[in-house]
N, C-alpha and C positions, 0 to 999 in steps of 0.2 A: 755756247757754241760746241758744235761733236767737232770731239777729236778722238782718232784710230792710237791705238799700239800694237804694233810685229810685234809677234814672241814664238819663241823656238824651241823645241821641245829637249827634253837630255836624256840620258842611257837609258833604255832600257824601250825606248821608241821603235829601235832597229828590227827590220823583219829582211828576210830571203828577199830579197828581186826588186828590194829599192831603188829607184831611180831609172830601173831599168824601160819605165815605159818611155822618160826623159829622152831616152841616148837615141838619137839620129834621127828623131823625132819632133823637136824644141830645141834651133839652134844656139839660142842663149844659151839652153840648161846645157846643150853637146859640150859649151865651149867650158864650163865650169869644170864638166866633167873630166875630160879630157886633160884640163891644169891639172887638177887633182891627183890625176895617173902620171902624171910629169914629176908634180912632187915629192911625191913620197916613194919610201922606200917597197913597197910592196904592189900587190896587181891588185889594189883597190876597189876596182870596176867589177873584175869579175868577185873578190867578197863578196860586195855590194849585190851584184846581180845573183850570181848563182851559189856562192858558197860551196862551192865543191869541197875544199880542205876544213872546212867549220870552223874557220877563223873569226867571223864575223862578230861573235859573242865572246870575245876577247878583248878585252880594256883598250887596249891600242890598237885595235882596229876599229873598233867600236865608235872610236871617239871621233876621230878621222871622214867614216864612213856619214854619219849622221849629217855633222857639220856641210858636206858635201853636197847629200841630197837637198837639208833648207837650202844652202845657197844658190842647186841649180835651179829650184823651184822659185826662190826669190829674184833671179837673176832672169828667168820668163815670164814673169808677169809685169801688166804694164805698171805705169807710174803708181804707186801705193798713196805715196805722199802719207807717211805716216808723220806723226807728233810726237811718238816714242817710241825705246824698245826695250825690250825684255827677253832674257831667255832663262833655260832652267841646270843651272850647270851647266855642263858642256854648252847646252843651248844658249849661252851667254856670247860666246865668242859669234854664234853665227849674228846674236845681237851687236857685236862690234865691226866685222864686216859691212854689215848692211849700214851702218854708221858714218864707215871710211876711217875708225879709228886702225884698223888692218885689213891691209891688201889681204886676197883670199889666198894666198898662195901662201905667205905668209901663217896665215893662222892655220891654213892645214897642219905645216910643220909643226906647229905648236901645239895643237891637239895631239896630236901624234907623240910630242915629246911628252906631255903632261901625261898620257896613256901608260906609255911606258913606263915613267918617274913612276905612276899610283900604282901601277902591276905590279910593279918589283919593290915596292917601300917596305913587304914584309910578306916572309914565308904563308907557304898558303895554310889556312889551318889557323891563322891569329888575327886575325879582323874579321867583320862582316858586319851585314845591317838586316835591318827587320821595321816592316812597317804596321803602326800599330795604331789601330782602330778604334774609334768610340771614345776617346777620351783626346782633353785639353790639353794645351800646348803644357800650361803648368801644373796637371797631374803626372805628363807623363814626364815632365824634368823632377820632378820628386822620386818617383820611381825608380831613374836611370841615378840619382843621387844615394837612393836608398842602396841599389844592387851593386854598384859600381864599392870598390876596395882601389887597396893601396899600388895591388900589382893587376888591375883590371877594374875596366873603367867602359862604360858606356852614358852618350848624350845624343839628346836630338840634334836632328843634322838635317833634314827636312820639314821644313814646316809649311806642309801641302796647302791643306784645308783646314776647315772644324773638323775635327774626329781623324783626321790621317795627318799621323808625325812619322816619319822615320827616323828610328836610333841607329847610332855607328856607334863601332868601339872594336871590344875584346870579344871574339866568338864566344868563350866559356859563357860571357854573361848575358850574352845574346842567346845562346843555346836554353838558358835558364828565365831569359826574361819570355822565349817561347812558349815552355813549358808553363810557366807562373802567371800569363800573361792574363786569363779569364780571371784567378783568384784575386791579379791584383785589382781590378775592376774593366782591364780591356774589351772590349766586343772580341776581339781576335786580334792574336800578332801574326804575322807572315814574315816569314826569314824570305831575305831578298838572295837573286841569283848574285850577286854579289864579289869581288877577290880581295876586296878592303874594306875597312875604315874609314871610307869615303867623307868629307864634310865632318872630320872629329879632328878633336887636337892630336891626336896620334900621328894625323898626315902632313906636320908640321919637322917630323926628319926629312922631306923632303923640298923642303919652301926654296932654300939656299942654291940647288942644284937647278930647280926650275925659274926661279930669279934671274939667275946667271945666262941660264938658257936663253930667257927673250929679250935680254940687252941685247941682242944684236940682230934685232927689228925695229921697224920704224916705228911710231905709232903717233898717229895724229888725233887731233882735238875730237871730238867726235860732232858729224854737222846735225845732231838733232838728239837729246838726251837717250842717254840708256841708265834705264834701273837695275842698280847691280844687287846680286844676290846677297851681298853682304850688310850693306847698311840698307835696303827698299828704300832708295832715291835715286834721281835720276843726276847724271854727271855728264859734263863733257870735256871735262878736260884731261888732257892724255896719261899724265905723270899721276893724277889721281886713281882714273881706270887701269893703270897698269896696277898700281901699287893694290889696287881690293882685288883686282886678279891672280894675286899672289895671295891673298889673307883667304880670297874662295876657295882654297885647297884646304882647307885646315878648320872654317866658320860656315855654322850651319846658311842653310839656303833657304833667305825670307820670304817664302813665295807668296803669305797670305797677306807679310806688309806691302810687300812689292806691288801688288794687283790692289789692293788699297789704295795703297799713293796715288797710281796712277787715276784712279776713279776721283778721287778728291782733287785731282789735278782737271776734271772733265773728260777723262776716256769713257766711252760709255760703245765702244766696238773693238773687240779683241780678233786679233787675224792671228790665229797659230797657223805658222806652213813649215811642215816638215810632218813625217811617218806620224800615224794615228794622230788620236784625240787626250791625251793625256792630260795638256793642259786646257781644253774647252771643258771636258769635266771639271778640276779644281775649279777651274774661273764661277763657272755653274753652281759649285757650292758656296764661293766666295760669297758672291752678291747674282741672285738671279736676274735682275734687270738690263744688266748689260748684254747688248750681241755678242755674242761669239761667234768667229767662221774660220770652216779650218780645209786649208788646201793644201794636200797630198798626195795626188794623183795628177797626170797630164790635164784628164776632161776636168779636175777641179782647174786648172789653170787656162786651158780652151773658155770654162764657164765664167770664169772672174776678167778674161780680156776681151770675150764678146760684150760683156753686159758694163765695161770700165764708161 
């Protein structure tokens, strides 16, 4: 029997003028929207849409903003009736929204605090990441084991595809695993736009602060599994998905068990909705067989509830 998985894309999605075709236009997605500007502490819409101040590309707004667009776009389309869900980082939480594991309002705030929390975990200039091509999940953890010392340390923290890992860590050996990155046998490494350490044990000074943070929201059971980025299974019970939402700050992102499981479980149609194609590529690489479709625009959401 087919069964679908929603999945939701995470940083680095974000473009100028998202969501903007949404607002006043799609009055589900107006009304997501509009929470959202309620929420939070900043003018989100206009980020979102126009970026005048170049805020956009900033951790905590970044985070905020994404989350927002998935869920006004999730929030306009008709019944999905999916079987699972999945997001990629940040894109995890729009996976617990569409869940009912968190009210949207809710996990605004909470991306927004998690933005923050990772902005500020350490001066700019000592983390970063770089994604690195052509080579296996356990060439490149030898690698990051080899280059990595006592007072600097890089690990993979992404695990995309075949041939695309990204590592987090210590800029110095990031800066060096750029440089070294052909001789060590990579196709190419790419330093990410990055202000941390994103998905490394480093981002673990901050678990305690963001812990604290979301005890004081609700979070219910979730009505239909989400695969979390930490262990690639699907979960639904609340106190469990709280607690790998806490361990996903700090533990690489299974993306290629994740989309595994789910195929072994009978998904064999993947719905990314949210900014670009990020993840219909990986998925593409993962296993070619399965569909992919990916709605991020108004007319993507016009074309999937004429044809529902």
């Amino acid at each position: 029997m087919s069964k679908t998985a929603i999945i939701f894309p995470g940083q680095g999605s974000q473009k100028v003028g998202m969501a903007s075709d949404l607002y006043k236009h799609e009055k589900e997605a107006t009304a997501i929207l509009n929470q959202a500007q309620n929420a939070v502490d900043f003018d989100i819409l206009e980020t979102m849409f126009t970026d005048k101040e170049e805020k956009l590309g900033q951790t905590e707004n970044t985070q905020p903003a994404l989350l927002t667009h998935s869920s006004a776009l999730l929030n306009a389309l008709n019944e999905l009736n999916a079987d699972y869900t999945m997001g990629h980082s940040l894109g995890e939480y729009v996976s617990l929204v569409a869940s009912g594991v968190l009210k949207f309002e809710d996990a605004v705030k909470i991306v927004r605090k998690r933005g923050q929390l990772m902005a500020e975990a350490f001066p700019d200039g000592v983390g970063s990441m770089a994604a690195v091509l052509g080579l296996d999940y356990d060439a490149v953890d030898t690698i990051c084991k080899q280059l990595s010392t006592e007072d600097a340390m890089i690990e993979p923290a992404n695990i995309n595809a075949p041939g695309q890992i990204v590592v987090s860590g210590h800029k110095t050996v990031i800066d060096r695993l750029v440089e070294e990155g052909k001789s060590l046998g990579a196709k190419r490494v790419m330093p990410l736009a990055v202000s941390g350490p994103f998905h490394s044990s480093m981002m673990q000074v901050i678990k305690d602060d963001f812990a604290n943070y979301i005890e004081q929201f609700e979070w219910s059971d979730a009505k239909f599994p989400v695969v979390q980025n930490v262990h690639a299974q699907g979960e639904t019970d609340a106190g469990v998905i709280k607690n790998h939402m806490i361990e996903q700050l700090y533990s690489p992102v299974q993306f290629i068990s994740s989309t595994e499981w789910l195929i072994e479980q009978g998904v064999d149609h993947f719905i990314e909705i949210g900014p670009g194609k990020v993840l219909s590529g990986l998925i593409r690489k993962i296993n070619k067989d399965v569909k992919v479709t990916s709605i991020q625009t108004l007319e993507d959401v016009k074309g999937w509830n004429e044809n529902d």
